[in-house]
N, C-alpha and C positions, 0 to 999 in steps of 0.2 A: 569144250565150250561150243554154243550154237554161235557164229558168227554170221554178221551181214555185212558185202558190201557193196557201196553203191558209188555206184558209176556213170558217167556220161560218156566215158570212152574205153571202151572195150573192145577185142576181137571180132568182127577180123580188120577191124582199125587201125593201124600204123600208127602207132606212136609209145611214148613212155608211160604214160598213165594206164595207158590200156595195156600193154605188156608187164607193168609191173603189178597190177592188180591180178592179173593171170599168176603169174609166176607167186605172188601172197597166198591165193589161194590157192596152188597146189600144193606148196608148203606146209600152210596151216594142215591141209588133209592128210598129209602125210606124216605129221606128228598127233594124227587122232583128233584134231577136233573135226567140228560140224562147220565148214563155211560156204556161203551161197553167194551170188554175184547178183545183183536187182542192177537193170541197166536196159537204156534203149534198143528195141528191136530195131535189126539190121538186115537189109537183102542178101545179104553175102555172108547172113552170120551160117554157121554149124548146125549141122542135124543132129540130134541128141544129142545138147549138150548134157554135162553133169551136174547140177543144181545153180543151173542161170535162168534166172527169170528174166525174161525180156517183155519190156513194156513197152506199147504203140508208139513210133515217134513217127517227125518226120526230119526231112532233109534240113541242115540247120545249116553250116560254114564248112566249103572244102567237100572232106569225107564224113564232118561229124554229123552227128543226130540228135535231136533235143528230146523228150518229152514231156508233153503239160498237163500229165495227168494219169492215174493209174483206174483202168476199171476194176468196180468193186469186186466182181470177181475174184481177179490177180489179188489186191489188196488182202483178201480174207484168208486169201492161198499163203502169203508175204508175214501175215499175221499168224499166223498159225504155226508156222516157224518156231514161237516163244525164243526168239532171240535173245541171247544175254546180250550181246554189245552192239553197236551200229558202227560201222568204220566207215565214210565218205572221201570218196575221192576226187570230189570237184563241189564248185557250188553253186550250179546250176538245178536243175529238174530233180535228176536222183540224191544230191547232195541236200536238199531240199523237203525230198520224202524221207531223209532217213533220219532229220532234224525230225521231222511228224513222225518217225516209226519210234525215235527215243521218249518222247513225250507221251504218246501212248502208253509205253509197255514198262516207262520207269524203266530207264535201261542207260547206260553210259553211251555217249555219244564221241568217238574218237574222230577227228579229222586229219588228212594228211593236205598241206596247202604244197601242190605239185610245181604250180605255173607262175611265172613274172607276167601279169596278163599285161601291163602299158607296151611293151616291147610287141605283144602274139598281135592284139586290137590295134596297134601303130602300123603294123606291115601289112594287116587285112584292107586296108581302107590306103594305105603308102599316104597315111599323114605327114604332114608337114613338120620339119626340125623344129621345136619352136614356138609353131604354128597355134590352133583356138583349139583344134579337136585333140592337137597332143596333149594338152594342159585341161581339156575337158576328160580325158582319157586317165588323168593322173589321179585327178578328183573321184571319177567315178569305182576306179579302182579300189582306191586305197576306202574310199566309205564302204563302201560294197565289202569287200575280205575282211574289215576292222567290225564289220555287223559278224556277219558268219559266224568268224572264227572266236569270236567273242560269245555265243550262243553255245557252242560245243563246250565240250568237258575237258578236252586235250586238244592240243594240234601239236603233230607232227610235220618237224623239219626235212630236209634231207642236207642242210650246211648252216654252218653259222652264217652267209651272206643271205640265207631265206630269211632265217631267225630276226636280222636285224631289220628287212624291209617288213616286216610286219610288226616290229617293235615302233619302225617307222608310222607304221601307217595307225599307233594307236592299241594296237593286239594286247589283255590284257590276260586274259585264259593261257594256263598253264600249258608253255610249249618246250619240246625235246629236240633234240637230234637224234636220228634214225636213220643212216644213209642207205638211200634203198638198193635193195639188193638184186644180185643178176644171177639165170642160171650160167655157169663161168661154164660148165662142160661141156659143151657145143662152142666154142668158141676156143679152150682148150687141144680138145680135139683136133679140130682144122690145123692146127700147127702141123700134123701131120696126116694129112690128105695134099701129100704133094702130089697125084694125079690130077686134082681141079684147081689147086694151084696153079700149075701149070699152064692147066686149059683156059683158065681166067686172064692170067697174063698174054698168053698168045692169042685170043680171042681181041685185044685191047691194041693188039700190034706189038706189045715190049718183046723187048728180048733179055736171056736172062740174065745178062747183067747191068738194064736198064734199072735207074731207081723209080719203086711208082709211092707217089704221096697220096692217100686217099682222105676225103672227106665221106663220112657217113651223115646221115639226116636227115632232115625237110630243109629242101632247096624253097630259100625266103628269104625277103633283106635282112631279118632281123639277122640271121646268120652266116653274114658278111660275107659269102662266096664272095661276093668283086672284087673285094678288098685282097685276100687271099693271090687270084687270080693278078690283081696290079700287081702284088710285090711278087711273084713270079714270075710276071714278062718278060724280064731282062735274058734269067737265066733259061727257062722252055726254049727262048730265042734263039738261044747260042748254043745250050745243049740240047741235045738231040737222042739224049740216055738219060731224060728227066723229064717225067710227067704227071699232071694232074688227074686223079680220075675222084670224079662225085659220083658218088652210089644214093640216089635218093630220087625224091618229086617234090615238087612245089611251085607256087604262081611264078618264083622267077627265074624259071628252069628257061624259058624262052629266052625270055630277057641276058641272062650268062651267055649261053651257046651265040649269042648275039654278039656279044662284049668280044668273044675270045676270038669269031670271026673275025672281026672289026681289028685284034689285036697282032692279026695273024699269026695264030698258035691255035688253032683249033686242032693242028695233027696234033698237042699236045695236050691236050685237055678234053677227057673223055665223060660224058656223064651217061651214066647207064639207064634213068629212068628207076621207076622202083623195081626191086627184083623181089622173086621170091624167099620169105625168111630163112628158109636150111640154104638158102647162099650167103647171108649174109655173113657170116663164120669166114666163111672161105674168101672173100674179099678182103676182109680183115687182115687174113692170113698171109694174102698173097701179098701186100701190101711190105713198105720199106719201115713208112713212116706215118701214122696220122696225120692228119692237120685239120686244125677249126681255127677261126678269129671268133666265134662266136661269145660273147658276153651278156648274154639272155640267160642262158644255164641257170637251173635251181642248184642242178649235181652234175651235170655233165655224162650221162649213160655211156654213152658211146664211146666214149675216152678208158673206161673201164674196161668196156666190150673187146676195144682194143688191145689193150693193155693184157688183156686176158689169152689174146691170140697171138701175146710175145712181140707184139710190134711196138717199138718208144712214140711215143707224143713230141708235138712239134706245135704248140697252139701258146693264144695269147692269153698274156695275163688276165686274173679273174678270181679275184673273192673265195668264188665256189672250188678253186681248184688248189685252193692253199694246202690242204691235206692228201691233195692228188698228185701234180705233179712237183717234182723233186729233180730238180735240177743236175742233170749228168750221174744220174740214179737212175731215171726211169725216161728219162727223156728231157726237153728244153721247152719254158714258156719264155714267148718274145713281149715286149713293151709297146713297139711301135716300128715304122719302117726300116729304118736303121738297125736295130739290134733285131729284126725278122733277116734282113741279107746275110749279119755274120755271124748268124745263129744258123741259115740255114747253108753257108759254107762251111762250115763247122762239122754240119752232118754229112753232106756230102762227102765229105773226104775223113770221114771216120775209117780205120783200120775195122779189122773183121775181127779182131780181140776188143776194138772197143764198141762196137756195135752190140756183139754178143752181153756184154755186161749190160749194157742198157735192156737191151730183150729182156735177159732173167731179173733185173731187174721193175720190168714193167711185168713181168708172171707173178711175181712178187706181192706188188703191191695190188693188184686184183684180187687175191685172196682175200681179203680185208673188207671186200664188199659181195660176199657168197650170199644168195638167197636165203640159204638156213641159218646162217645169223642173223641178218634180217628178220625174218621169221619170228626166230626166237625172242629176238629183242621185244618186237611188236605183241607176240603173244604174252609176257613177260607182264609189258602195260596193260594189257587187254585184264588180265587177271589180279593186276593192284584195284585195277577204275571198279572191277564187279564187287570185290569186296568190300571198297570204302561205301560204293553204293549202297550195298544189302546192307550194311553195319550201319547206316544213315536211317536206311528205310525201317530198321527196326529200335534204331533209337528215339524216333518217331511215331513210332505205333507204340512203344511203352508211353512215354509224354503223353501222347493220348490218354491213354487209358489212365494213367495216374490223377 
């Protein structure tokens, strides 16, 4: 199959939509079909790429890139293509043109809805709890996605807690679950690269039988590092073989390192800024235990990531993680302040027989979310939606003519 997809966030972008459309389409190519990427041109993007078209943008929010318009050129180039399907992964610019490339070419239109946007547009602006613009935020949201996704032929979930906010917000087009998939062997791997293991840890000041809890992410409110960071106080305080380390960047990257000063525990709480991707494995790796508070989550990426490099999760409750995490199986989700302390005294003082269960058990459950099932799944739908179409389009043309 000729595949297209379109994107607002791509390579060399940091983040899940742009990572996960990467990693879609090396899959789809690598089971034979044709897929191509139409997404904003980037300063930093790659030199020869392999069938990405990049269209003029400019600077839009953070790192991302908008664009408001494709020249005719690129356009006839895009067209020419003869795509069977159009897959969008946001709904913006490219999400946008690829509503106008299915309308064109009579072509099925798949969407994948990636982002909770009230939670991303609440922490850009540090709207108020409550407040005019959070509630103008909710509005705009929910009209906006209930247009879109209502236009397309399919939308793709990646949890039943997406499913029901767009049930919420009116969604009336046929949606699935398809939880998106990761490449798990780089992350796999690093289990055993214990010479940057090492390096990592000793680089951060631990020693080896320090426990280190890592956060991976975009440092943001929405993703509650403070919160995190309070119910830690007590214990960084007192112990002194227990630390925080955030691996990431974000507007309130300042604002933490600030907090932890202020909390006197900065010896314990390390944030590395962004690093390069073939490190990211390895922090993982090096790592005790995960931890997020975050409840923004579609799917939760990085808990998988995790999970994938043998470390258990240690995060709070959350909708999205009902078929993730599993309780003294693969790790522990907390409720609230109280069952975070003797949840995370619990861990602390785990034996090495029962740590180990938890690891194999969080290797376990990352299997379940492999790119080529993914993949598969997605190409699966891609080739029901062609068929009903063409079988439409020629039931159509007989009517005609009769």
């Amino acid at each position: 199959m000729r595949i297209g997809l379109f994107t607002d966030a791509y390579l060399p972008q940091i983040s899940g939509v742009a990572s996960s459309t990467a990693l879609l389409q090396r899959a789809l190519r690598e089971m034979g079909h044709l897929a191509y990427v139409i997404t904003p041109s980037d300063p930093e993007q790659a030199e020869n790429e392999m069938d990405v078209f990049r269209v003029p943008s400019l600077p839009f929010i953070s790192s991302k890139r908008l664009s408001f318009g494709v020249p005719p050129v690129l356009a006839r180039q895009i067209k020419a293509l003869n795509l069977d399907i159009v897959h969008s992964q946001t709904e913006f610019g490219m999400g946008l043109y690829a509503r106008q490339i299915s309308k064109q070419l009579d072509i099925p239109h798949v969407h994948t809805f990636h982002t909770l946007y009230e939670d991303w547009l609440n922490d850009q602006v540090k709207a108020k709890e409550g407040g005019m613009y959070q509630k103008l935020t909710a509005w705009y949201v929910k009209h906006a996605a209930r247009r879109y996704c209502n236009k397309s032929d399919y939308v793709i979930v990646p949890t039943q807690k997406t499913k029901d906010v767009l049930l919420k917000y009116g969604v009336t087009t046929r949606t699935g679950i398809i939880p998106t998939g990761i490449n798990l062997s780089a992350f796999r791997e690093a289990r055993f690269d214990n010479d940057h293991i090492e390096e990592i840890r000793k680089s951060l000041g631990l020693n080896t039988d320090d426990t280190m809890l890592l956060y991976v992410g975009r440092v943001s409110r929405e993703k509650r590092i403070d919160e995190i960071i309070t119910n830690l106080k007590d214990v960084l305080a007192a112990r002194h073989d227990v630390h925080f380390v955030v691996v990431g960047d974000g507007p309130a990257r300042n604002e933490l390192v600030n907090y932890a000063y202020a909390a006197g525990i900065a010896d314990r709480v390390h944030f590395t800024g962004a690093i390069l991707w073939q490190d990211v494995p390895r922090y993982y790796a090096a790592a005790d235990f995960f931890l997020s508070a975050s409840q923004s989550e579609t799917q939760g990426l990085t808990y998988i990531e995790a999970m994938a490099a043998g470390v258990p999760l240690f995060v709070r409750e959350d909708p999205c993680l009902e078929d993730v995490v599993i309780n003294g199986v693969n790790g522990y989700a907390y409720k609230d302040e109280a069952s975070f302390a003797k949840t995370l005294d619990l861990l602390l003082n785990l034996n090495k027989n029962d740590y180990k269960l938890l690891s194999v058990g969080a290797q376990e459950t990352a299997e379940r979310y492999s790119v080529e099932h993914f993949a598969s799944s997605v190409a699966s739908l891609y080739e029901t939606l062609t068929i009903r179409r063409k079988s439409k389009s020629s039931s159509m043309k007989v009517a005609a003519i009769l």
